[in-house]
Steps between C-alpha positions, in 0.01 A plus 500: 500500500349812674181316562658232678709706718147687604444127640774578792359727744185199473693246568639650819138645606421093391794348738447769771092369533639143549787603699319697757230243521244622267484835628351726206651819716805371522561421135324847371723659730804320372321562097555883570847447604599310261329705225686860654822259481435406176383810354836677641746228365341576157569854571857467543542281203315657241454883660153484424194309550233443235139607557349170552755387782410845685145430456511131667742640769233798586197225497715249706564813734185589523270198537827326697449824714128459529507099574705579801359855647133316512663128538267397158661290253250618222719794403751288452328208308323823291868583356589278189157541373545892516832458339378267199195723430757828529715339223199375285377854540831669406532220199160552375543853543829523305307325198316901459818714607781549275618322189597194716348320765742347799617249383613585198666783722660254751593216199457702160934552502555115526239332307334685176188424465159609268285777671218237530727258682583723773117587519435136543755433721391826722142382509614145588671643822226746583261177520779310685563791767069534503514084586771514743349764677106284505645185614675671838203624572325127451801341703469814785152468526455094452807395628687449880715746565797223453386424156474863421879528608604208258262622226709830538838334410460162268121690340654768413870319394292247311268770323791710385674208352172421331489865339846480404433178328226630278670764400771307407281255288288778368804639408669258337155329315469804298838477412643821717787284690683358183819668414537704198803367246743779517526511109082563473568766749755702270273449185212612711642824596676590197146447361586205302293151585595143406531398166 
């Protein structure tokens, strides 16, 4: 659900480029207010923010900052590759550090899974992030500005979905989504087994 709700400060920056009449300024503009906005609401919900929402809100910040101080909408159209590449790094990273990697970490307490599951599932997301990141660059650099925009919201909408998707049939082909009959759970941990 997190994901998705990543999608809103997007979506405005998406609506504000229309609204204003396809002014890139504009929306980036409107992208770092809505992201500060954002960022604080989760604030005062949760008390804290996790370490990739700071990250996006520093890079929005940043390149958002650097779009408008030299009027260049490069910075800007640079930012969700550098935030897919950050989290492939930190997700191929997390594969060397510690026992587990981050997703495990982030989905380990809801779903148990094998140690070679989560390693498949983190290297699955690494090359997802790595793609996501490759193909802004080939809209930025290939693409109108306009398409670039729409790209932004339905490309990368449409690309999450897709990963979610494959997970979710990955999962579930090697059997990881059925749900375990109560009584073989009992017999399992008393360290009985069906007779």
């Amino acid at each position: 659900m997190k994901q998705f709700l990543d999608f809103i400060p997007i979506v405005v920056f998406f609506v504000a480029y229309y609204a204003s009449g396809r002014d890139l300024l504009m929306a980036t503009a409107v992208l770092i207010g809505a992201q500060t906005l954002q960022m604080g609401i989760l604030y005062a919900l949760h008390r804290r923010l996790d370490r990739q929402m700071k990250i996006q809100f520093w890079i929005v910040l940043v390149l958002g900052g650097l779009t408008l101080a030299f009027n260049n909408g490069t910075f800007i159209q640079w930012k969700p590759t550098l935030v897919n590449w950050l989290l492939a790094c930190g997700l191929a990273g997390s594969q060397f550090l510690g026992e587990r990697n981050l997703i495990e970490r982030m989905l380990g307490e809801q779903m148990p899974l094998p140690r070679h599951v989560w390693r498949t599932l983190a290297w699955g997301w690494t090359f997802a992030f790595f793609l996501a990141g490759a193909l802004n660059l080939v809209v930025a650099y290939n693409f109108s500005e306009e398409f670039w925009v729409n790209y932004k919201l339905f490309g990368g909408l449409g690309l999450t979905f897709l990963y979610v998707i494959i997970t979710v049939v990955y999962l579930a082909r090697s059997g990881h989504l059925e749900e375990e009959d109560p009584a073989d759970r009992s017999a399992t941990e008393s360290g009985g087994g069906p007779s």
